[in-house]
KESE-653324 format. One record per residue (C-alpha): x, y, z; residue in three letters; residue number from 1. Coordinates in nm, 2 decimals, m for minus. Layout:
! KESE-653324
((X; Y; Z); "ala"; NUM) ...
This chain:
! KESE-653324
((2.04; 2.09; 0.21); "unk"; 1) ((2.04; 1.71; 0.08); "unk"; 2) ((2.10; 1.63; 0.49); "unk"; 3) ((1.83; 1.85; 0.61); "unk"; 4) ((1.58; 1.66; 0.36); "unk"; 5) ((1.69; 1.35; 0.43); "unk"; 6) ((1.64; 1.40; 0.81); "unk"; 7) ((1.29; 1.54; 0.69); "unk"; 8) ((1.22; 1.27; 0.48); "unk"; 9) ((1.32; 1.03; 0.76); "unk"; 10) ((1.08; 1.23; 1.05); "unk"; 11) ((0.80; 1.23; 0.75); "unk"; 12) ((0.81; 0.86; 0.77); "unk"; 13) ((0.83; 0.83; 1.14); "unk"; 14) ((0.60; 1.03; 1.20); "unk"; 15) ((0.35; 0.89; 0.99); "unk"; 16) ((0.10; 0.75; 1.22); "unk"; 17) ((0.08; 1.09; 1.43); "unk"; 18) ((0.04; 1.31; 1.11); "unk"; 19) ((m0.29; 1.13; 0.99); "unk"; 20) ((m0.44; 1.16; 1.29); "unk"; 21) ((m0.37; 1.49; 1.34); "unk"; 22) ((m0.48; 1.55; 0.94); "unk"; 23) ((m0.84; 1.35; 1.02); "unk"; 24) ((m0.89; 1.50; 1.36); "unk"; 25) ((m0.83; 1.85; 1.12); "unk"; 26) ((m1.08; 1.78; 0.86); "unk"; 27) ((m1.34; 1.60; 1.07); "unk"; 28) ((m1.37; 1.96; 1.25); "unk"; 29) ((m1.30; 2.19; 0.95); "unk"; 30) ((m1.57; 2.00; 0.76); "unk"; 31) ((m1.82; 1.98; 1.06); "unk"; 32) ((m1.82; 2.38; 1.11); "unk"; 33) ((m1.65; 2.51; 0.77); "unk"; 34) ((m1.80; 2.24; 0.55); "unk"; 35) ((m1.72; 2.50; 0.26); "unk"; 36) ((m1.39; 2.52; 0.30); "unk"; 37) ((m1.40; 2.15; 0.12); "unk"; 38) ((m1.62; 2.27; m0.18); "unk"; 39) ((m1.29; 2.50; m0.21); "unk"; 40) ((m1.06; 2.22; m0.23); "unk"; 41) ((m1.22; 2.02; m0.41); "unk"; 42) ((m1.14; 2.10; m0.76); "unk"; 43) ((m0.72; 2.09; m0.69); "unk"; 44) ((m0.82; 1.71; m0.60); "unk"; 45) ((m0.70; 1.55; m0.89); "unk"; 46) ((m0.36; 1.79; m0.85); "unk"; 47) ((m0.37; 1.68; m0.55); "unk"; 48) ((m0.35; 1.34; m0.62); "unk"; 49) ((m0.09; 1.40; m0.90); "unk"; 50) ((0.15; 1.51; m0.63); "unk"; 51) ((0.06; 1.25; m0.42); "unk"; 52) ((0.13; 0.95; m0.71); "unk"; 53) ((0.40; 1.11; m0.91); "unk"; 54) ((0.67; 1.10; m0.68); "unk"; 55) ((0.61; 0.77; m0.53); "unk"; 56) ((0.64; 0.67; m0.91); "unk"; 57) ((0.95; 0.76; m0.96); "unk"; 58) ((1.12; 0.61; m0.69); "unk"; 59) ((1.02; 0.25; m0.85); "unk"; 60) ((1.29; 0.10; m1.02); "unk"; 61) ((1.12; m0.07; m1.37); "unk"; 62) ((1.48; m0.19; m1.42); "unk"; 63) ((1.41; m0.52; m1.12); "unk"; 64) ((1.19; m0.65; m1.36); "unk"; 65) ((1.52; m0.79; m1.56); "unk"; 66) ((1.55; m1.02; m1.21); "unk"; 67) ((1.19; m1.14; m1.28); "unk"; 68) ((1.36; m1.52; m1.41); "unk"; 69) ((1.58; m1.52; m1.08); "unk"; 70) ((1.26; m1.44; m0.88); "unk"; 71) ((0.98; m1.66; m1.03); "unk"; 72) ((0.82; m1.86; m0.71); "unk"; 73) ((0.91; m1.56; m0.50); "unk"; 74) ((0.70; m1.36; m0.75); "unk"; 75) ((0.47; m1.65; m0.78); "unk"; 76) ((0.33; m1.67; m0.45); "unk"; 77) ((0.36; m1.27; m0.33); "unk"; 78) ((0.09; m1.23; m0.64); "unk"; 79) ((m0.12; m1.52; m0.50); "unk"; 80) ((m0.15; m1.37; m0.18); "unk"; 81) ((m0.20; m1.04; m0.35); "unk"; 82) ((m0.42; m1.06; m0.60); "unk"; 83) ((m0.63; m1.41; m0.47); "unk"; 84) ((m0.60; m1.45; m0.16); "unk"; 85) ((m0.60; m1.11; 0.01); "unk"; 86) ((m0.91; m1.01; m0.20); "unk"; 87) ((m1.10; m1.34; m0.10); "unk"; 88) ((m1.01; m1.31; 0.21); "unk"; 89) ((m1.13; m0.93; 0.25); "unk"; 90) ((m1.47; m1.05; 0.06); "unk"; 91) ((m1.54; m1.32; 0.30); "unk"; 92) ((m1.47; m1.13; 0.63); "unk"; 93) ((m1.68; m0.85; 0.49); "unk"; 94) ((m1.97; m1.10; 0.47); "unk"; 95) ((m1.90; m1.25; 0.80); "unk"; 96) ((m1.82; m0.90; 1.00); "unk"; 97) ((m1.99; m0.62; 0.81); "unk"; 98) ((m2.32; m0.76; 0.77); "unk"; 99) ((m2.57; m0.48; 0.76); "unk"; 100) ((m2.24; m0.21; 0.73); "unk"; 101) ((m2.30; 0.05; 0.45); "unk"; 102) ((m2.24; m0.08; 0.15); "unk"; 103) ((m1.96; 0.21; 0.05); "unk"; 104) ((m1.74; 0.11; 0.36); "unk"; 105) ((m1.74; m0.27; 0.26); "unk"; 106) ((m1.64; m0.18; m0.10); "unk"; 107) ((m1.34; 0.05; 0.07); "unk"; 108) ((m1.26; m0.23; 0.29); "unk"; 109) ((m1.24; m0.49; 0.02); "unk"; 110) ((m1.05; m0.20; m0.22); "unk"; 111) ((m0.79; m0.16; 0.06); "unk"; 112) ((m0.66; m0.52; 0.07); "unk"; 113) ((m0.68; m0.55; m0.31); "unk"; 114) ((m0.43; m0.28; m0.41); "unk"; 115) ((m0.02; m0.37; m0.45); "unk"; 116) ((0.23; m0.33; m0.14); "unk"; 117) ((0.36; 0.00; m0.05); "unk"; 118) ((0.68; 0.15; m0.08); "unk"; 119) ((0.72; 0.10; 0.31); "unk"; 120) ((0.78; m0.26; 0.26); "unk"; 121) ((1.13; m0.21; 0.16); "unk"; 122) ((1.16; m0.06; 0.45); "unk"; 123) ((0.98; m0.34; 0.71); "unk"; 124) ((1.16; m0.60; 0.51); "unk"; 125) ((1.49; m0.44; 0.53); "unk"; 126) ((1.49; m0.39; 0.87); "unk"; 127) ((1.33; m0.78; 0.94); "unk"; 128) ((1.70; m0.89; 0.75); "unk"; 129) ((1.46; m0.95; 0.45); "unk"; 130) ((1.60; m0.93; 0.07); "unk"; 131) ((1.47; m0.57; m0.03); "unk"; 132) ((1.55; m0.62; m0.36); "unk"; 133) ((1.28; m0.92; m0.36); "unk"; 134) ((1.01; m0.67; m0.19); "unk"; 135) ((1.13; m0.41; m0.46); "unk"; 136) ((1.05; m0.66; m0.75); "unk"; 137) ((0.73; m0.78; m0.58); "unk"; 138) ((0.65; m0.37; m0.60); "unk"; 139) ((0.70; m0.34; m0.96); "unk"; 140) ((0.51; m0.62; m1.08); "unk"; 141) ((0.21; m0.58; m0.82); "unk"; 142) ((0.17; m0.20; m1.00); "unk"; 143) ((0.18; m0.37; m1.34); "unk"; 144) ((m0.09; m0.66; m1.21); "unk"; 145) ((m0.31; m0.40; m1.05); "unk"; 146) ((m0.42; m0.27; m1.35); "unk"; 147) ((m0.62; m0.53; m1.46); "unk"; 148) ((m0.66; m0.68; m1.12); "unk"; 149) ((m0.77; m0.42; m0.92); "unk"; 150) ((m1.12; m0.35; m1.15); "unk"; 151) ((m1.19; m0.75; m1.19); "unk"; 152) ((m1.18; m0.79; m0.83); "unk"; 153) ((m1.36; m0.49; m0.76); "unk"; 154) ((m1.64; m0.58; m1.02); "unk"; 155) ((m1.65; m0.93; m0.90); "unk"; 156) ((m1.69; m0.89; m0.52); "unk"; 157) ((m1.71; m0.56; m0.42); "unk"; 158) ((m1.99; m0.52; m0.71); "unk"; 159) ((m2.20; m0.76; m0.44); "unk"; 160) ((m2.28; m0.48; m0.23); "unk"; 161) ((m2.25; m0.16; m0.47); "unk"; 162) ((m2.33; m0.12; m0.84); "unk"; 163) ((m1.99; m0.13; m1.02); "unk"; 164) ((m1.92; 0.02; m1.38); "unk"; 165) ((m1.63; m0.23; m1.44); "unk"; 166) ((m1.54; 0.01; m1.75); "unk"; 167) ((m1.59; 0.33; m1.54); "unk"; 168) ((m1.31; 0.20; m1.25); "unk"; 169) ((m1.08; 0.02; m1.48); "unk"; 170) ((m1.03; 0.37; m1.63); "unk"; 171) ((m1.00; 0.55; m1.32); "unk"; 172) ((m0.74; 0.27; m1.22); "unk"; 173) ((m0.60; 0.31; m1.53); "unk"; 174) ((m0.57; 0.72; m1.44); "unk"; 175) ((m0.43; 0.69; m1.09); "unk"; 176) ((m0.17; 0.37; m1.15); "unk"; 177) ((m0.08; 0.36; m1.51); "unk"; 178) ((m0.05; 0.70; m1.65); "unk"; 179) ((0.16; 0.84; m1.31); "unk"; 180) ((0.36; 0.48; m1.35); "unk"; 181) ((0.43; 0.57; m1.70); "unk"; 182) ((0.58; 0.93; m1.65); "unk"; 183) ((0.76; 0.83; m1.31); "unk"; 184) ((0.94; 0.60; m1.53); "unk"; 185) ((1.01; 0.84; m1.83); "unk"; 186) ((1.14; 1.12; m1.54); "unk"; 187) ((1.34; 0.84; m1.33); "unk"; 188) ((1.51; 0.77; m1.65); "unk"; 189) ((1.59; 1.07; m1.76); "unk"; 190) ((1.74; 1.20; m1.44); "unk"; 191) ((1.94; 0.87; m1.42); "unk"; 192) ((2.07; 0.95; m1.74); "unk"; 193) ((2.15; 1.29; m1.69); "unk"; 194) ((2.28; 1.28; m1.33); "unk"; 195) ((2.37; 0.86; m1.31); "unk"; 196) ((2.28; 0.59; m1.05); "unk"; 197) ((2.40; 0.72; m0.77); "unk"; 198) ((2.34; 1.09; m0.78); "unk"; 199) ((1.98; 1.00; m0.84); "unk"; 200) ((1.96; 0.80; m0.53); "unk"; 201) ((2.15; 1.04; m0.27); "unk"; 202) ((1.99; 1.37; m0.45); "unk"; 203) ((1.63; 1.32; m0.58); "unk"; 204) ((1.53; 1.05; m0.38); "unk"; 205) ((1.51; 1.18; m0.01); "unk"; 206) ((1.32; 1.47; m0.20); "unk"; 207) ((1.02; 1.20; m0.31); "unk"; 208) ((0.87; 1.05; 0.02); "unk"; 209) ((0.78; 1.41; 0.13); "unk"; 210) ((0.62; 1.52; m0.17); "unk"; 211) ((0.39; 1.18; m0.21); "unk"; 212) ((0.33; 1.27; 0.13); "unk"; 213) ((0.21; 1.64; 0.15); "unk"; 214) ((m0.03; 1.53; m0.16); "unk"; 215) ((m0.14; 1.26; 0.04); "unk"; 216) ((m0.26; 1.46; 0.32); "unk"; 217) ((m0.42; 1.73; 0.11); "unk"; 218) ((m0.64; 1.47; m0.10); "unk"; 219) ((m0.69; 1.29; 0.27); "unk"; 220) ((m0.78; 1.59; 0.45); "unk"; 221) ((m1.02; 1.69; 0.13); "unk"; 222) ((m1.17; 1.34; 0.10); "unk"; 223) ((m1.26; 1.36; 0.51); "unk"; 224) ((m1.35; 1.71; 0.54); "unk"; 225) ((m1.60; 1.66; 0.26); "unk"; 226) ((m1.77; 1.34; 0.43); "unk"; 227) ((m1.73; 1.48; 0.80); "unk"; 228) ((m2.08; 1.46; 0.89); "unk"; 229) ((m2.18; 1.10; 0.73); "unk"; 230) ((m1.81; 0.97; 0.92); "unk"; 231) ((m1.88; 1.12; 1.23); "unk"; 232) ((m2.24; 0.95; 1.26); "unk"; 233) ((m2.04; 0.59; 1.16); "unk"; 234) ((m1.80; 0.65; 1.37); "unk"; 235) ((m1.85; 0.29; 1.50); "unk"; 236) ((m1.72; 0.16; 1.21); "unk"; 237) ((m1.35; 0.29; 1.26); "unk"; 238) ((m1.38; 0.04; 1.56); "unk"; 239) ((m1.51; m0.24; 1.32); "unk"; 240) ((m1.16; m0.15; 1.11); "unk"; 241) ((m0.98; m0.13; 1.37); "unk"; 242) ((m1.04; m0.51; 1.50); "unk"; 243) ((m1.05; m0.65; 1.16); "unk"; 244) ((m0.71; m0.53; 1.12); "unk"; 245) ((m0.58; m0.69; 1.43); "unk"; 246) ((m0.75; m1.01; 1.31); "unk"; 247) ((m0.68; m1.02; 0.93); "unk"; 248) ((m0.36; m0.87; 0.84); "unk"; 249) ((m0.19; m1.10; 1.11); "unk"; 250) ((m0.35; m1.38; 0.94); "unk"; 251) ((m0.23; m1.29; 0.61); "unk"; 252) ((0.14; m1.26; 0.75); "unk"; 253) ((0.10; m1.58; 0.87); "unk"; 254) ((m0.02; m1.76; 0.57); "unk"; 255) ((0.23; m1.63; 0.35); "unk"; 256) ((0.50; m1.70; 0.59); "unk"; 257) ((0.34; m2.09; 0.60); "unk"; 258) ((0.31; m2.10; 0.20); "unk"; 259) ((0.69; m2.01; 0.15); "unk"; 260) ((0.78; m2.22; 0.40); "unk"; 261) ((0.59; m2.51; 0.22); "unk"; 262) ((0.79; m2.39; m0.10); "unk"; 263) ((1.09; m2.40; 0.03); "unk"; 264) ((1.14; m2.06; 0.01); "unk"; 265) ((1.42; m1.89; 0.22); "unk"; 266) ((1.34; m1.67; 0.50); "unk"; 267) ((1.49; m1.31; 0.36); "unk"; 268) ((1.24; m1.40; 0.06); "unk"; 269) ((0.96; m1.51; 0.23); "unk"; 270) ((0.97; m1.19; 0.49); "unk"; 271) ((0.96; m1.02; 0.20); "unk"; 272) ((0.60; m1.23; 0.06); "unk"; 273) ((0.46; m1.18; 0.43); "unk"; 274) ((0.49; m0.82; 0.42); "unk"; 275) ((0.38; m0.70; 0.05); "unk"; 276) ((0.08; m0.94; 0.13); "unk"; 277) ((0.00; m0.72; 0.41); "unk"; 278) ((0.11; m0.39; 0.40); "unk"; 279) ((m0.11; m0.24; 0.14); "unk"; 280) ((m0.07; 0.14; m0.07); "unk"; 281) ((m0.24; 0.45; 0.10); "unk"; 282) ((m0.21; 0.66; m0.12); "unk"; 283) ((m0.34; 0.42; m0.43); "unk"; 284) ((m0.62; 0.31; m0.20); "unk"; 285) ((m0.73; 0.63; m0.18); "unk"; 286) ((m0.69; 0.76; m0.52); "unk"; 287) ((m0.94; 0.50; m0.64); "unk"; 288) ((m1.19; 0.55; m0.29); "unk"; 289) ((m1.21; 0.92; m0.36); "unk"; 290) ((m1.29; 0.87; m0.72); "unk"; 291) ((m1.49; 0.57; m0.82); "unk"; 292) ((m1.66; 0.54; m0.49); "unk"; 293) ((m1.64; 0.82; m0.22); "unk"; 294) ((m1.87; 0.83; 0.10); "unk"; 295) ((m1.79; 0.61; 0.35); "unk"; 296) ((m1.55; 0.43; 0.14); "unk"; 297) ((m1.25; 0.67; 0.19); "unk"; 298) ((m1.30; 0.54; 0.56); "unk"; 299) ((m1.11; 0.23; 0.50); "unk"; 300) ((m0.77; 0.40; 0.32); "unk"; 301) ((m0.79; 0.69; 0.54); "unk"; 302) ((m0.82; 0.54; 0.92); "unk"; 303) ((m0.64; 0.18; 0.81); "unk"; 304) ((m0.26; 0.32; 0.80); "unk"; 305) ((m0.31; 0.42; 1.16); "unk"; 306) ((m0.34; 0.03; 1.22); "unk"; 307) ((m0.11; m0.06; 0.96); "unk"; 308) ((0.15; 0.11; 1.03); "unk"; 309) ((0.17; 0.01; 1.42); "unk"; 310) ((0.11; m0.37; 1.32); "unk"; 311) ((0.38; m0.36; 1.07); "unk"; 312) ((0.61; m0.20; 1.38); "unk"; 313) ((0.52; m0.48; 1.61); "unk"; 314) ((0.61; m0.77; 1.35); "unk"; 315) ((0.95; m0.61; 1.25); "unk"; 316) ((0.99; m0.60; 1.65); "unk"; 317) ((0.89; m0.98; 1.68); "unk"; 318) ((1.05; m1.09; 1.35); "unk"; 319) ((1.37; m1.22; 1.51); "unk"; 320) ((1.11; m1.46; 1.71); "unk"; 321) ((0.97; m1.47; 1.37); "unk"; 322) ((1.26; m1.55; 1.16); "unk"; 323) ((1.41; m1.82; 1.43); "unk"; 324) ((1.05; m2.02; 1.45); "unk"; 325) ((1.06; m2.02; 1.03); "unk"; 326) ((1.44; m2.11; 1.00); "unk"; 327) ((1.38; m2.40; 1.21); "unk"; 328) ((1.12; m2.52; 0.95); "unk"; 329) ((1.30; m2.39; 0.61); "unk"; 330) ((1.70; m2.39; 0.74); "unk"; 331) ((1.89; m2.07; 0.58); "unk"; 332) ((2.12; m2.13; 0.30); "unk"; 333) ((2.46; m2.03; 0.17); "unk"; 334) ((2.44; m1.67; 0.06); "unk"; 335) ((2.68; m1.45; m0.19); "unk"; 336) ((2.62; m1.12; m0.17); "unk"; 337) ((2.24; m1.05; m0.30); "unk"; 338) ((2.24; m1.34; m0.49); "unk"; 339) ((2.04; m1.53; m0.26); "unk"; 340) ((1.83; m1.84; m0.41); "unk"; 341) ((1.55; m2.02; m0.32); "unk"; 342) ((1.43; m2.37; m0.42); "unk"; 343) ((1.24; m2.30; m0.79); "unk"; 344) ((1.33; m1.90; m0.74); "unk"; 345) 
């Protein structure tokens, strides 16, 4: 049984890219001829939702923060890109691209790059010879920053093109990242206690991933159904993301990656920066679209992973290139084990 849903877990995540298509292509034609069918949905959103932030939850491990002293430029600039940079950056290219776009889409747009990293970027950093457990930390704190961060940012720029209630999103934000944060870490504790370390990791956590990601496509396939008619008159725009995406998440990879190297930070570490600065949370993304916004901005969470997820592919492909071009600049260093250190981290 534990195989079976490991092997599902690992298709789930595979497979990603081809299952929210096929979920938008879905609810695009379910909510063009059975636009009811959404009315009926609608009120198991917020379930929805629950089982779509719960389990991702309780797969983070609160304990990294003890590492936070080891980790402290690492941490440093990851957050700078995260929580400055990336949202400038969005606001600007909004201004500069989206001119004249509908005012929801540019506040999903800018909501999308604003959010913490995903729990795929273990898995892009692993695979680029990165230090997960640096991409795990970056994680856990980005949650804990994005409660406060997340509403400022969104008050500050997005609030340029739509009227903003900063009170009204901080406590939806507070709804969708704090209160799921908070009982993911009660339950991860308690099954770690009752069943220990390893247990937890070989028998409940294959089980999370598909769980986050059934509620995911419910409360994506409920969000699009619902707008079907306003996205299929924009459908332009998914163009529009489509290009920005090929433009400014490259850029962001590449600035972090120049940052680290100009703090002398090592290359597993600085991987790790590069892709929490760039690949972003669905599933938060659209949490907080669906509801403190809606219309068209559940356009931005719900067509970006289809970019996102084949940009991430093609840098873990180039990141030998990648990590050759940066070693030449920031030479690797003697490492024991995990504990690998950085100039200042």
């Amino acid at each position: 049984m534990l195989e079976r849903m490991q092997r599902f877990s690992q298709f789930m995540q595979q497979k990603m890219t081809l299952f929210i298509f096929a979920d938008i292509v879905l609810a695009l034609v379910v909510g063009s001829f059975y636009p009811s069918l959404s009315d009926v949905l609608k009120p198991y959103l917020p379930a929805a939702m629950f089982v779509m932030l719960y389990p991702m939850m309780i797969g983070i491990a609160v304990r990294e923060l003890k590492q936070v002293g080891k980790e402290k430029s690492t941490l440093l600039l990851a957050n700078i890109m995260n929580f400055l940079l990336s949202p400038l950056i969005a606001f600007l290219w909004a201004i500069l691209a989206f001119q004249g776009y509908d005012p929801h889409f540019i506040a999903g747009w800018i909501l999308k790059l604003t959010v913490p990293p995903a729990g795929m970027v273990l898995v892009w950093t692993g695979l680029s010879r990165g230090r997960v457990e640096s991409a795990l930390l970056i994680q856990v704190v980005g949650y804990l920053i994005a409660i406060a961060a997340v509403p400022l940012w969104m008050y500050l720029l997005a609030g340029t093109f739509v009227d903003i209630d900063l009170m009204l999103i901080s406590k939806y934000v507070f709804l969708i990242i704090f209160l799921p944060l908070t009982l993911g870490i009660i339950t991860r504790m308690g099954l770690i206690r009752k069943l220990g370390q390893n247990h937890f990791q070989k028998e409940v956590s294959p089980f999370l991933p598909p769980f986050s990601s059934i509620g995911m496509y419910v409360v994506l396939f409920t969000a699009i159904s619902g707008e079907a008619p306003t996205i299929i008159q924009n459908l332009g725009l998914i163009a529009s993301l489509g290009g920005s995406v090929l433009i400014i998440y490259p850029l962001m990879f590449m600035v972090s990656l120049s940052i680290a190297s100009w703090f002398d930070i090592d290359y597993p570490r600085a991987i790790a920066i590069a892709f929490s600065s760039t690949a972003k949370n669905h599933g938060l993304t659209l949490a907080i679209a669906v509801s403190a916004f809606g219309g068209l901005a559940i356009l931005p969470p719900s067509f970006l992973p289809l970019f996102q997820v084949l940009l991430m592919l093609s840098l873990w492909k180039l990141s030998p290139r990648i990590q050759r071009v940066y070693e030449r600049r920031v030479p690797s260093r003697q490492i024991t084990g995990n504990a690998m250190h950085s100039k200042g981290g």
